[in-house]
N, C-alpha and C positions, 0 to 999 in steps of 0.2 A: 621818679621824683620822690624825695623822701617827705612823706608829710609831719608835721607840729599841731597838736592843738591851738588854735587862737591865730595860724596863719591865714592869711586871705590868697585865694588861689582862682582861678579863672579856669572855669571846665566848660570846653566845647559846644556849641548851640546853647547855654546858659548862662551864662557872663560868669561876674566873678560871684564867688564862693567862698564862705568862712568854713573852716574844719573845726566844727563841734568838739568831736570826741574820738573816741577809739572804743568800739566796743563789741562784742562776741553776741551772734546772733545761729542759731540754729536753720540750719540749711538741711530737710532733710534729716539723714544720718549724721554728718558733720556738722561741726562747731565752726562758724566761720567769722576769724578777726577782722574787721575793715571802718574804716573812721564814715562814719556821720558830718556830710557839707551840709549847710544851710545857705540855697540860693538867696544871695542879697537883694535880688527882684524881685521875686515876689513868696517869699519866707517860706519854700517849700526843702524839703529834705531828700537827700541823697545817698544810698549806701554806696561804698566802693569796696569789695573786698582789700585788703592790704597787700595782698600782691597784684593785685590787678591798677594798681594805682598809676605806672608806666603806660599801661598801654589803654588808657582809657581819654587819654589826649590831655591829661591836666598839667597846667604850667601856673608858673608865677605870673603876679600882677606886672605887668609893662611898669620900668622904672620910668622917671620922672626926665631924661632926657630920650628915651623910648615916644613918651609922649610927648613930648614937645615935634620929636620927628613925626609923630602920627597927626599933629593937628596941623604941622604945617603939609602936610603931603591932603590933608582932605582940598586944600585949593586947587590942589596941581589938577592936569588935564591926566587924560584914563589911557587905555588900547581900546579901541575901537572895539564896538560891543556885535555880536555875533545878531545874525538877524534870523536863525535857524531857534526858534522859543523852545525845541527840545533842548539842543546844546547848550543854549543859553540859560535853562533852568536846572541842568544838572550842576554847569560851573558854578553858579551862584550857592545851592545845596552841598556841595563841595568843599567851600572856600567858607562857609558856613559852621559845617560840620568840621573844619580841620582845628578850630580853635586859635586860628592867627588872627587876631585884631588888624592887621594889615591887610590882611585879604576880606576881612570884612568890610574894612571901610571902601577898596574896591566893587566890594558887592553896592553899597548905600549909594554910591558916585553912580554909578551906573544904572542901577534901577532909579533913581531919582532922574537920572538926564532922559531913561526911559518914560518917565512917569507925563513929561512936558511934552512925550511928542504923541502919546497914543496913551490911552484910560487903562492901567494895568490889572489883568486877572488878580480872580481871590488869591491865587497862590503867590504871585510878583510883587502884592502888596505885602501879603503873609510877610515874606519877606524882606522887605523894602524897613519894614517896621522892626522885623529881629535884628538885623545888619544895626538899625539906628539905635536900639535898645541897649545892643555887644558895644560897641561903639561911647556912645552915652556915656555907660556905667562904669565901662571901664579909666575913661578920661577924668571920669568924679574922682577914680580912688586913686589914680597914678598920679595925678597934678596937687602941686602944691597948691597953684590956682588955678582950680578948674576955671575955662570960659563959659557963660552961659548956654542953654542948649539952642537957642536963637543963633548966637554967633557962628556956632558948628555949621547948622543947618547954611548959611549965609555964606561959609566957608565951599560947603558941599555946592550948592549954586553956583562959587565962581568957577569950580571944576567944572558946572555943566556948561558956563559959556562961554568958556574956554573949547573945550570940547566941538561944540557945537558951530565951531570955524575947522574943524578940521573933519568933522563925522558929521553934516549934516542929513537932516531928515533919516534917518535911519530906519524908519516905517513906507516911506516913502522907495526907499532903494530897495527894499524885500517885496514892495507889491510889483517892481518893473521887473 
């Protein structure tokens, strides 16, 4: 992906990202060229070397009919969620880590319909909360009107009771 100063970009486990600058930092021996992001959550900084810009998972911001697909899919109902909390916490770290907004918002539906049936670990919450964050922030800067963060969430509920006629007790089916 070819970066610009002043573009806003979305990198992996971080939401999106403004590209500061471009500039030559000493590595070592070598001189190394790579742009300066400034996470827009919480105003920390990012080096990426400039060739390493490809393969570090960064994308553009989801356009504005991108998001309109993403906010109507947070209602829809899920796939039934794995009751195996190994597997289940790799995919979610996964789908996390690969920087799709789409599969994030799969992670929020899920660990949220998790959340109503059984009290979720540090790490599910961990989770539960970055999913909502990627999600969130990314819908602020895609949408020309963003909805408020209530509606989302309102959104995310009627995929869990939607859900919750086709996957019930899900806690319940892993202790039998």
């Amino acid at each position: 992906m070819q970066l610009t100063v002043g573009q806003k970009v979305a990198y992996p486990s971080q939401g999106p990202c403004l590209v500061e600058s471009l500039q030559e930092r000493v590595c070592g021996e070598n001189c190394v060229r790579g742009f300066i992001l400034r996470v827009l959550g919480d105003n920390s900084t990012i080096f990426i070397p400039e060739e390493r810009t490809s393969q570090v998972g960064l994308r553009p911001l989801i356009s504005n009919s991108q998001c309109k697909k993403l906010i109507g899919g947070l209602a829809e109902d899920f796939e039934p969620i794995s009751c195996d909390w190994k597997s289940r916490s790799r995919e979610f770290m996964e789908k996390l880590q690969s920087g799709d907004v789409f599969l994030a918002a799969d992670v929020l539906k899920k660990l949220t319909f998790l959340s109503h049936e059984k009290k979720l670990s540090f790490r599910e919450q961990t989770l539960l909360e970055k999913a909502k964050f990627l999600i969130i922030s990314e819908i602020r800067l895609a949408s020309c009107k963003p909805p408020r963060e209530m509606d989302i969430i309102n959104m995310v509920e009627t995929a869990c009771t939607k859900h919750t006629f086709i996957q019930p007790r899900v806690m319940q089916a892993a202790a039998s």
